[in-house]
Backbone bond lengths (Angstrom), bond angles and torsions (degrees), N, CA, C in turn:
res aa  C-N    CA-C-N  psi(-1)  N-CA   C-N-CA  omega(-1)  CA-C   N-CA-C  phi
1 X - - - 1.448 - - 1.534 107.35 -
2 X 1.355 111.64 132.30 1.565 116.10 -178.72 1.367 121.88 -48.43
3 X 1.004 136.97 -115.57 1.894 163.66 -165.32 1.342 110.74 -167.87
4 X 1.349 111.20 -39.12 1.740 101.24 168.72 1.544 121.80 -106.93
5 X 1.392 115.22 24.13 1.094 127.80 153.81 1.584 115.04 -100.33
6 X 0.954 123.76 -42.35 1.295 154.16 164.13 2.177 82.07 -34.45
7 X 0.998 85.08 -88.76 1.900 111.98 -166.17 1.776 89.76 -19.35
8 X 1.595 98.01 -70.95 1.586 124.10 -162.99 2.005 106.09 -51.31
9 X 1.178 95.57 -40.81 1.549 93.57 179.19 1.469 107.64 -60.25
10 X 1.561 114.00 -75.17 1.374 133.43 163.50 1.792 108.27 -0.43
11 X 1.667 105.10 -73.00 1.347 99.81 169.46 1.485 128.08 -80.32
12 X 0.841 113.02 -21.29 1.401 125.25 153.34 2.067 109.36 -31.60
13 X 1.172 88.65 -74.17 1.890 100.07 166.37 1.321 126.98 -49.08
14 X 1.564 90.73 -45.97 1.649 100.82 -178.91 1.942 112.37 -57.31
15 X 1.160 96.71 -41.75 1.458 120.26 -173.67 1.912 98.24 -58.02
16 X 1.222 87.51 -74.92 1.763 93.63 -167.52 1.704 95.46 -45.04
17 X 1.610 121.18 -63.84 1.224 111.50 -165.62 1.415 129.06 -16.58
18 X 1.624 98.46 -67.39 1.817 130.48 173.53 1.611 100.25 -48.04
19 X 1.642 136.75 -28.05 1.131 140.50 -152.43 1.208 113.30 -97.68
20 X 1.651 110.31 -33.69 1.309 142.10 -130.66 1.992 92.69 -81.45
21 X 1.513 125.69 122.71 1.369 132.28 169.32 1.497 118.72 -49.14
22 X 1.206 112.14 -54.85 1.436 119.69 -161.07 1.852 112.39 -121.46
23 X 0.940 114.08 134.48 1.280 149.05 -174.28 2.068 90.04 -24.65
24 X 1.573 93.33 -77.48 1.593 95.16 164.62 1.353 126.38 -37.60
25 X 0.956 134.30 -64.43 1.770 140.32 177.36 1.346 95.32 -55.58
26 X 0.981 143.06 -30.18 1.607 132.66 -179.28 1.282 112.19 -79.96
27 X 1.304 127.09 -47.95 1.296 127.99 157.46 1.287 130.88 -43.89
28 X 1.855 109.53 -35.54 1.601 111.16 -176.40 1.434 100.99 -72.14
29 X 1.732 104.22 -37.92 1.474 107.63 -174.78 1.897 111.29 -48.40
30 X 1.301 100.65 -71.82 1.721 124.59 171.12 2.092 97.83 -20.97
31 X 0.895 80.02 -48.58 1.992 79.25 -166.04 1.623 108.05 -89.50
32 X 1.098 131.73 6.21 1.771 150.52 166.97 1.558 98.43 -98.06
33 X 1.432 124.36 -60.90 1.586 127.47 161.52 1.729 111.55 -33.84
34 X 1.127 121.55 -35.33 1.452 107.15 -169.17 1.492 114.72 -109.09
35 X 1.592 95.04 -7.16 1.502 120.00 -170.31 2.055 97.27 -80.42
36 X 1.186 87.68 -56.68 1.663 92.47 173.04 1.442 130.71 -53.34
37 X 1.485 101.47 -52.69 1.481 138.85 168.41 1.864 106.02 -38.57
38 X 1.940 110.60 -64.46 1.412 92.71 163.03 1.047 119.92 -78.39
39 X 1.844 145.96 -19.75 1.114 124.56 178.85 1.710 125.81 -60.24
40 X 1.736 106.22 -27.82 0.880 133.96 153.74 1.923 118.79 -24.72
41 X 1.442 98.60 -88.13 1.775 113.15 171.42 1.111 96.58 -60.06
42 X 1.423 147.05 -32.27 1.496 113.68 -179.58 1.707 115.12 -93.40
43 X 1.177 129.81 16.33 1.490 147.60 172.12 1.625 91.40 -89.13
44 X 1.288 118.20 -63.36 1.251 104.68 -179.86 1.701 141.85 -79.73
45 X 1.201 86.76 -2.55 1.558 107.98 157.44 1.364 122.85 -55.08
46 X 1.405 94.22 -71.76 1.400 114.96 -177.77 1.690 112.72 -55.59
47 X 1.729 129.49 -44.88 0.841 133.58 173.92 1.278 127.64 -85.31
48 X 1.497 125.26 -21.22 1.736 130.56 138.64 1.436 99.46 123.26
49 X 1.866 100.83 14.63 1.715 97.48 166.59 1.451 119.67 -56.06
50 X 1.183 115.00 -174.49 1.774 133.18 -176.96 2.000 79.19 -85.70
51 X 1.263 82.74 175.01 1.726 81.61 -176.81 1.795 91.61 -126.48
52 X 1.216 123.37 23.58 1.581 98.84 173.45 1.594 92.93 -158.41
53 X 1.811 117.32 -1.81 1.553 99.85 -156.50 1.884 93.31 -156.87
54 X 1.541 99.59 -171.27 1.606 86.66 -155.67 1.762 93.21 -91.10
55 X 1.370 137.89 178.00 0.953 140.20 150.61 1.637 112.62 -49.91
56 X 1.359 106.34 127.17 1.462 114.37 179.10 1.574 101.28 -93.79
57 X 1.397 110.68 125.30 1.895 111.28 169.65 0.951 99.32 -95.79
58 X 1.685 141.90 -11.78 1.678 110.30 161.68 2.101 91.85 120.25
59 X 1.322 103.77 -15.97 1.174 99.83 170.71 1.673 129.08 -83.00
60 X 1.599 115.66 142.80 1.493 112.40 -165.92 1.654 95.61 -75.75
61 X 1.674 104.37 165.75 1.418 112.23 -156.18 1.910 81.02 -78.91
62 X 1.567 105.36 -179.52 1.771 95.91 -166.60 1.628 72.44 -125.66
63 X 1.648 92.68 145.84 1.223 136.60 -166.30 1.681 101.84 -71.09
């Protein structure tokens, strides 16, 4: 699974969690959130992303 599938699930979870009716479904949600979350940091491990932010090229933000 890519990084922006990865991303899309993640919020995907995040979404239902906050959405979620019953006590149970919030929990399944809650544990898919953290499930993504490390598959997440370990995608970028392996590939040598930043682990929370975008690659910086060194350019100033534009005015």
């Amino acid at each position: 699974m890519d990084l922006n599938q990865l991303l899309a699930n993640h919020r995907r979870a995040l979404h239902n969690q906050r959405s979620a009716c019953s006590l149970q479904d919030r929990n399944t949600y809650f544990d898919l959130v953290g499930y993504y979350a490390e598959r997440i940091h370990k995608h970028r491990l392996a590939t040598g992303l930043p682990h929370h932010s975008l690659p910086n090229d060194g350019r100033s933000p534009q005015e």
